[in-house]
C-alpha positions as a printed Julia matrix, in Angstrom:
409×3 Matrix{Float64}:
  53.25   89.68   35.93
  53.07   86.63   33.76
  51.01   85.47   30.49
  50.57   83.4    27.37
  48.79   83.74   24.66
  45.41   82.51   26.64
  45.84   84.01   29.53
  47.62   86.0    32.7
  48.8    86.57   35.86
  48.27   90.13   37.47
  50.76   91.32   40.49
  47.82   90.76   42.66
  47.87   87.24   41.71
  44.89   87.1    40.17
  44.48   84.43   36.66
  42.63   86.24   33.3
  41.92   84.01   30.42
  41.7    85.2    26.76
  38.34   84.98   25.23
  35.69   86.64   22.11
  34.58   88.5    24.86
  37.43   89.8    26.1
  39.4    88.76   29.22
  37.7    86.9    32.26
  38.78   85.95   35.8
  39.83   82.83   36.12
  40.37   82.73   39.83
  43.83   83.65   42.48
  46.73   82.28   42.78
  49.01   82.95   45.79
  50.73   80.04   46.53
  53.46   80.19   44.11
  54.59   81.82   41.1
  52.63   83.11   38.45
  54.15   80.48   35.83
  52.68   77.47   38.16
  49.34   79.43   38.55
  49.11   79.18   34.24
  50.11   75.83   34.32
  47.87   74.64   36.8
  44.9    76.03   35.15
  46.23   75.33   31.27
  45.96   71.19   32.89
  42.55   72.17   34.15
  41.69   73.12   30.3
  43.76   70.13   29.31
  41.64   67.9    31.21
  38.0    69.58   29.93
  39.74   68.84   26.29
  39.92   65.43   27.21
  37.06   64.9    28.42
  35.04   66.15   25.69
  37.47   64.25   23.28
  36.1    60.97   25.34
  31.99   62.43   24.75
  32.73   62.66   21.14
  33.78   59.54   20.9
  30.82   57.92   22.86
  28.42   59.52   20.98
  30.36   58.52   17.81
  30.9    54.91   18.41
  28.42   53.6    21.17
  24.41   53.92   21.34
  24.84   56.64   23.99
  21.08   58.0    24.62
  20.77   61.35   23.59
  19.54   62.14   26.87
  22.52   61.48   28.5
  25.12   62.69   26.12
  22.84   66.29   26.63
  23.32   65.93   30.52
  27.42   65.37   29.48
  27.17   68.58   27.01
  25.4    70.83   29.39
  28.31   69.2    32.08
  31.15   70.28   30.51
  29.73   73.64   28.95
  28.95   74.83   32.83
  32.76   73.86   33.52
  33.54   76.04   30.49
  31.14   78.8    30.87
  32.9    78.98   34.42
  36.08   79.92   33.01
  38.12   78.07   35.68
  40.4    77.1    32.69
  43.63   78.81   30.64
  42.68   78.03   26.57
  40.83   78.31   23.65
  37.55   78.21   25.45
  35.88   79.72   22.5
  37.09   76.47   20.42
  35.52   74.11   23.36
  32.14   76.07   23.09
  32.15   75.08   19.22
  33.38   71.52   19.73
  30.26   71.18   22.15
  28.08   72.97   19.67
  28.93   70.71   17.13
  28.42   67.55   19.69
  25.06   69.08   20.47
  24.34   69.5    16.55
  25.3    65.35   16.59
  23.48   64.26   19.04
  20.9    66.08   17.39
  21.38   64.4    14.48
  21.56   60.95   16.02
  18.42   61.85   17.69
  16.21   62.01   14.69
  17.78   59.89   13.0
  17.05   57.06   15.82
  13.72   58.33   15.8
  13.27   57.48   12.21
  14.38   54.65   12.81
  12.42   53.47   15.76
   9.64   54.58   13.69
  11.0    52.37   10.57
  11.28   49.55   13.03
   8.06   50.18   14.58
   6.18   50.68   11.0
   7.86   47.49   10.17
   7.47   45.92   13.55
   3.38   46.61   13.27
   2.98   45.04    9.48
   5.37   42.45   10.8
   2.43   41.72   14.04
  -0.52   42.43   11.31
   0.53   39.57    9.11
   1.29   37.07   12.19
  -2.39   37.96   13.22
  -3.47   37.07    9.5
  -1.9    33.83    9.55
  -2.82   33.17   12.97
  -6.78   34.28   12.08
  -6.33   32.18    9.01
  -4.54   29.14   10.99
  -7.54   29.15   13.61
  -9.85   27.62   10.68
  -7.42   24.84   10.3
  -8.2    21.24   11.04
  -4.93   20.33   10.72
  -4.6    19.9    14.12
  -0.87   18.99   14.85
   0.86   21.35   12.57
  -1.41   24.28   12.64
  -0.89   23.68   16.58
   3.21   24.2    15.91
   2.82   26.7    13.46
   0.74   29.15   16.1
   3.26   27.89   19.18
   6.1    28.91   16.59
   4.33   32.71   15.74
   3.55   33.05   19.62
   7.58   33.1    20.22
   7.95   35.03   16.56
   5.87   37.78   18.29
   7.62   37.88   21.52
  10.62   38.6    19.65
   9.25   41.73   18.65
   9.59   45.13   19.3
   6.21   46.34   20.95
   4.4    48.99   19.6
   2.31   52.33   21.28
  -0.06   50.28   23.52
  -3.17   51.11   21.29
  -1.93   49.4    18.19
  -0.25   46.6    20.83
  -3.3    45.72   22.45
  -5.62   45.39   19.67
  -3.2    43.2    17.27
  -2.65   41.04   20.58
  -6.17   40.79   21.11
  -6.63   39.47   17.39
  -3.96   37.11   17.75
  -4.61   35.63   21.25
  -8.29   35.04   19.67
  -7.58   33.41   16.82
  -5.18   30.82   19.05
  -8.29   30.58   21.35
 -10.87   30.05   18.68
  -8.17   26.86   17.26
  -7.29   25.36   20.68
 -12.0    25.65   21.25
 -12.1    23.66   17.98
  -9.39   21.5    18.61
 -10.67   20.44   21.78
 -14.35   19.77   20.76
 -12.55   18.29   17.78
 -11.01   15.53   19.71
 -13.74   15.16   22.11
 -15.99   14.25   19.25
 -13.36   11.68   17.93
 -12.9    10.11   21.5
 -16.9    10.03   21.08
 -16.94    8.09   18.37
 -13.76    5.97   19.28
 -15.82    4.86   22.44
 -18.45    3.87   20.62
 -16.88    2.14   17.98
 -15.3     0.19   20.89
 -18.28   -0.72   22.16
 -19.33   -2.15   18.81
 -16.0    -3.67   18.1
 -16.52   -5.94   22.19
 -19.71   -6.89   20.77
 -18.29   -7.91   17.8
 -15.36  -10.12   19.16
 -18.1   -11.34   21.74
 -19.36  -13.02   19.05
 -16.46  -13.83   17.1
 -14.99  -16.27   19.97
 -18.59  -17.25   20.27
 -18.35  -18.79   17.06
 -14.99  -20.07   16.82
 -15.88  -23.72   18.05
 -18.98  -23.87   15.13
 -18.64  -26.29   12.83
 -20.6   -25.38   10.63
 -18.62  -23.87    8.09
 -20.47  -22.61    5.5
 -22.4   -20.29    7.74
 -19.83  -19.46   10.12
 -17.65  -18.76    7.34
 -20.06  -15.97    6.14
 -20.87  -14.95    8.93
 -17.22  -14.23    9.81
 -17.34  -11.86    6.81
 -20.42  -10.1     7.98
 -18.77   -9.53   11.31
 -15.24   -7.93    9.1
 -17.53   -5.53    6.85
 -19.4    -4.38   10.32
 -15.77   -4.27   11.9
 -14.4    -1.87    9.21
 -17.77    0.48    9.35
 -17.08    0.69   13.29
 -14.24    3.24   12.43
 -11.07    3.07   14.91
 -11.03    3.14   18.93
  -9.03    4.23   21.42
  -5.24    2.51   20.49
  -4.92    0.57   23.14
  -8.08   -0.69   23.04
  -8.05   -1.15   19.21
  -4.91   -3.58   19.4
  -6.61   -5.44   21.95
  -9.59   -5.99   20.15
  -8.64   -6.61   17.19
  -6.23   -8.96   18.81
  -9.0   -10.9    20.13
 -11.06  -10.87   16.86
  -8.11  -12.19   15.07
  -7.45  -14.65   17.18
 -11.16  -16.19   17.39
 -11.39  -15.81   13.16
  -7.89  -18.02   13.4
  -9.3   -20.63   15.93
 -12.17  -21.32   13.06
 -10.48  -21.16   10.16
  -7.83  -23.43   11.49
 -10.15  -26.08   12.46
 -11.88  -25.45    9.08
  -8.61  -25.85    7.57
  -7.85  -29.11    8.73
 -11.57  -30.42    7.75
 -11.33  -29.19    4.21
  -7.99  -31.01    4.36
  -9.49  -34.48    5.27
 -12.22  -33.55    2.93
 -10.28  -32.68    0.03
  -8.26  -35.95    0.32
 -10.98  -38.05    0.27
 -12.58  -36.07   -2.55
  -9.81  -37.14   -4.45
 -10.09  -40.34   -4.05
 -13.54  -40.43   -4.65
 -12.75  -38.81   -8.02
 -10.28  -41.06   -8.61
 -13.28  -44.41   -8.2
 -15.96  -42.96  -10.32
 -13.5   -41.91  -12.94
 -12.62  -45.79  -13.06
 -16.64  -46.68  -13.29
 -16.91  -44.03  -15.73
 -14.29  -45.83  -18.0
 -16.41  -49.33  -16.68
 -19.69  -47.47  -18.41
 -18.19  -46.04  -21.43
 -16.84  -49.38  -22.63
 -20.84  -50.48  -22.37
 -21.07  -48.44  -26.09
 -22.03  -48.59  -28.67
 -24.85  -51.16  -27.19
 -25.4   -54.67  -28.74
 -27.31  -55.81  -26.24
 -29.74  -53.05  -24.76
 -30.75  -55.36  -21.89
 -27.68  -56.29  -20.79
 -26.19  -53.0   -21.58
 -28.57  -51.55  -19.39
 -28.27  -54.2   -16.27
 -24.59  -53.15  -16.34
 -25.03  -49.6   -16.05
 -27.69  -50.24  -12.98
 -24.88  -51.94  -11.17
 -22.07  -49.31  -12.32
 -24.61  -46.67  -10.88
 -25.1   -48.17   -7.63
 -21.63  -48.17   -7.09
 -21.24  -44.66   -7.73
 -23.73  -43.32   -5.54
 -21.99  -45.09   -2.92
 -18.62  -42.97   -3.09
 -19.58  -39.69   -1.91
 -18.57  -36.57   -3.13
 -15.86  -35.5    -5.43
 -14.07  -32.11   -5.91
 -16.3   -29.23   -7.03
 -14.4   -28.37   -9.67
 -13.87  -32.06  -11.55
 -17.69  -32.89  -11.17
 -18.67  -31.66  -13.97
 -16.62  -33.54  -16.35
 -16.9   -36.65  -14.5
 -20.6   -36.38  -14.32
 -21.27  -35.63  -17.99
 -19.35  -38.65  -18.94
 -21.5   -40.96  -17.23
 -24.71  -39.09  -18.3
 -23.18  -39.49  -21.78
 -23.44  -43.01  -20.93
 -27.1   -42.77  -19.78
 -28.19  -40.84  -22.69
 -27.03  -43.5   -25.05
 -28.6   -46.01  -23.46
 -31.57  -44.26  -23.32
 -31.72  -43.72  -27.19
 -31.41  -47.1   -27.86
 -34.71  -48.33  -25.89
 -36.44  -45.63  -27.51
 -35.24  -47.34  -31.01
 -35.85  -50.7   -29.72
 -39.46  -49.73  -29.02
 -39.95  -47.62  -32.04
 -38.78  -51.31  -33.25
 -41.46  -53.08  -31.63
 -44.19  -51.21  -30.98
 -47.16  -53.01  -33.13
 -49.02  -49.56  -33.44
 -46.18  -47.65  -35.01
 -45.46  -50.63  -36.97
 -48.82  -50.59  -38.8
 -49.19  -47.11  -39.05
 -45.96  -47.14  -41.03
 -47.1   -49.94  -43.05
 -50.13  -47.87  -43.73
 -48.25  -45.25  -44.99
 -45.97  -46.74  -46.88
 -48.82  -48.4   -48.98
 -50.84  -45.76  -49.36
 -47.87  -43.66  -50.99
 -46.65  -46.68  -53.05
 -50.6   -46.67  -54.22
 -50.17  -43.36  -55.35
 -46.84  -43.4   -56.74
 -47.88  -46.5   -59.16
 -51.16  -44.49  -59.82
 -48.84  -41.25  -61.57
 -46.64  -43.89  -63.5
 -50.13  -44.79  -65.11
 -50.63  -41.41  -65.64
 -47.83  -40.33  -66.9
 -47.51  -43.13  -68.85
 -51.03  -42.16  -71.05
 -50.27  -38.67  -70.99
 -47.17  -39.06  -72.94
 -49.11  -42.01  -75.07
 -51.64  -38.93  -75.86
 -48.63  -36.34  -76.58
 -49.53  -34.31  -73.93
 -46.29  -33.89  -72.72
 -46.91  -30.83  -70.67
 -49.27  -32.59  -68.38
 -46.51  -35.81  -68.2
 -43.73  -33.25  -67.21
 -45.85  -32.14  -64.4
 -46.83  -35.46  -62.97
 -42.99  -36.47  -63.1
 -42.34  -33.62  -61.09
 -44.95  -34.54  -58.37
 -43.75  -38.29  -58.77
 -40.64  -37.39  -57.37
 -42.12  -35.67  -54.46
 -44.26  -38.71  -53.45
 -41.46  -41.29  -54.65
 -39.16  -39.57  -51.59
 -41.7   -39.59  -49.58
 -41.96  -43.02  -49.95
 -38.11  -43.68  -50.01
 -38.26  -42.3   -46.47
 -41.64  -44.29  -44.99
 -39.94  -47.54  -46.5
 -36.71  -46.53  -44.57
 -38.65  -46.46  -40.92
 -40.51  -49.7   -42.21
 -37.21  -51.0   -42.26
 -36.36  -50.12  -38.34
 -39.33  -52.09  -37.42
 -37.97  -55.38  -39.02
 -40.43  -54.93  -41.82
């Protein structure tokens, strides 16, 4: 007979091992000695040792489902519980108990956490549905767009959750992106609306444009031109292609006009200036006519000077004034001195003046006299009074004799 301190060999050849519950059959041995039947089953032990030395590990250092590291437990504990194995079988039982109390462990705590990840994966869903819901009002077309492509792959990169919550947070989300892309659309087939009508305003308008680019008559044209820009900018935009072409076209016709307007105003503006340059010369011709000595002559002069300039033609807008006023300075003068010279001449006046003059030299001899007695009688009061009104009627009469005088009188 042959043993250890885990087991033995009977003489019938049949292998005990040593355990809490006293001794248990291991199995026979017959085909050698009882030494190689212990050692055969001690390597049998030594390789259920190992292999529960490799389970702890996995469940220690990899993300070994608990499922599975149970199946491995309840694996080797039926290869224990067998006792086909010399050891300390009692000390395998409480290495497995202690795996099972690990994986047991592991269990709940990967259950908190899947339910820490999916509390945080549903308030991380709820808010992409908020911002997606508050995106979907958004008329910011092109970067509300990204922002709900960029939360679309956000949410794919998320855990899912029980299919209740799942399904309703998905159904939010998917129709808030519908209700944007519905308002988007009817967005931009409102603007391609109005960009086809403003396009057909804008052909209209260049219709006429090159219509009028040959006019010549720029005054109008020229306004008209303007009319045609203000009704251009109220036609809002069209298409792009169609907007560069148009407004190609447009241009083009305004240039045509303005070009040949250009060149007129050119030829205009030289001539101008040398009609400036002739009636500044007649106005120095006319002001060398004053002061007048001799009206009729004077006036003969400026007839001819006159002539002349309404013969020249226009001058620039901005030096007619001054050039004008110095000729109707010229005018005026001469006018003022016929209406002395007939002032001068006119028989009618003359008398009248004559009239007046004696009638105030009448009276002004008649309060000499009387202020003459009055002083004679002492009343000096009375003299001081008529002296006063003397000089009244004496510049009265200073002044008649004065317009006597313009009359040759």
């Amino acid at each position: 007979m042959s043993s250890d301190p885990w087991g033995r060999v009977d003489e019938t050849g049949t292998v005990y091992v040593r355990t809490a519950d006293g001794e248990q059959v291991v199995g026979s041995w017959q085909a050698g000695s009882p030494a190689e039947a212990l050692a055969y089953f001690e390597r049998k032990y030594e390789g259920i040792v190992v292999e529960i030395g490799l389970l702890e590990r996995r469940v220690k250092t990899t993300d070994l489902s608990a499922k599975d590291a149970t199946t491995a437990i309840e694996h080797l504990r039926t290869q224990v519980d067998e006792h086909h194995a010399v050891g300390d079988l009692d000390a395998l039982r409480k290495r497995l108990d202690a795996l099972v109390a690990t994986v047991d462990s592991r269990r709940e705590e990967r259950k908190a956490q899947k339910a820490k990840q999916a509390d945080e994966a549903k308030h991380a869903k709820e808010a992409l549905v908020a911002e997606a819901e508050e995106l979907a009002q958004s008329e910011q077309w092109r970067s509300a767009g990204e922002r709900l492509r960029a939360l679309v792959d956000t949410w794919k990169g998320l855990p899912r959750l029980d299919r209740k919550s799942d399904d309703e947070l998905w159904h939010r989300f998917s129709h808030a992106r519908s209700a944007f892309s519905k308002r988007r659309k009817a967005h931009f087939a409102s603007l391609d609306a109005q960009r086809e009508e403003a396009r057909k305003v804008k052909e209209k308008l260049v219709v006429e444009a090159e219509a009028l680019s040959g006019s010549t008559d720029w005054g109008a044209t020229a306004a008209r031109y303007r009319d045609l820009m203000t009704q251009w900018k109220a036609a809002g935009r069209a298409q792009r292609e169609a907007e560069d072409e148009l407004w190609n076209r447009f241009r083009g016709a305004q240039d045509v006009f303005f070009a040949a307007r250009g060149e007129v105003f050119a030829e205009r503006d030289a001539e101008q200036g040398e009609n400036l340059k002739l009636k500044e010369e007649l106005a120095d011709e006319a002001e060398k006519l004053l002061p007048v000595r001799d009206l009729k002559a004077a006036r003969a002069a400026f007839r001819g000077i006159n002539e002349r300039w309404e013969a020249i033609g226009h001058v620039p807008r901005d030096a007619r004034p001054k050039v004008e006023g110095r000729m109707q300075a010229v005018e005026r003068a001469l006018q003022e001195a016929e209406e002395a010279e007939w002032r001068r001449t006119n028989p009618e006046a003359r008398a009248r003046a004559a009239g007046l003059t004696g009638q105030l030299q009448a009276a002004v001899d008649k309060l000499r006299g009387q202020i003459d007695a009055a002083r004679a009688s002492g009343n000096n009061a009375r003299a001081d009074k008529l002296a006063r009104e003397l000089e009244g009627r004496q510049a009265l009469l200073d002044q008649a004799l004065k317009g006597l005088e313009e009359f040759g009188g």
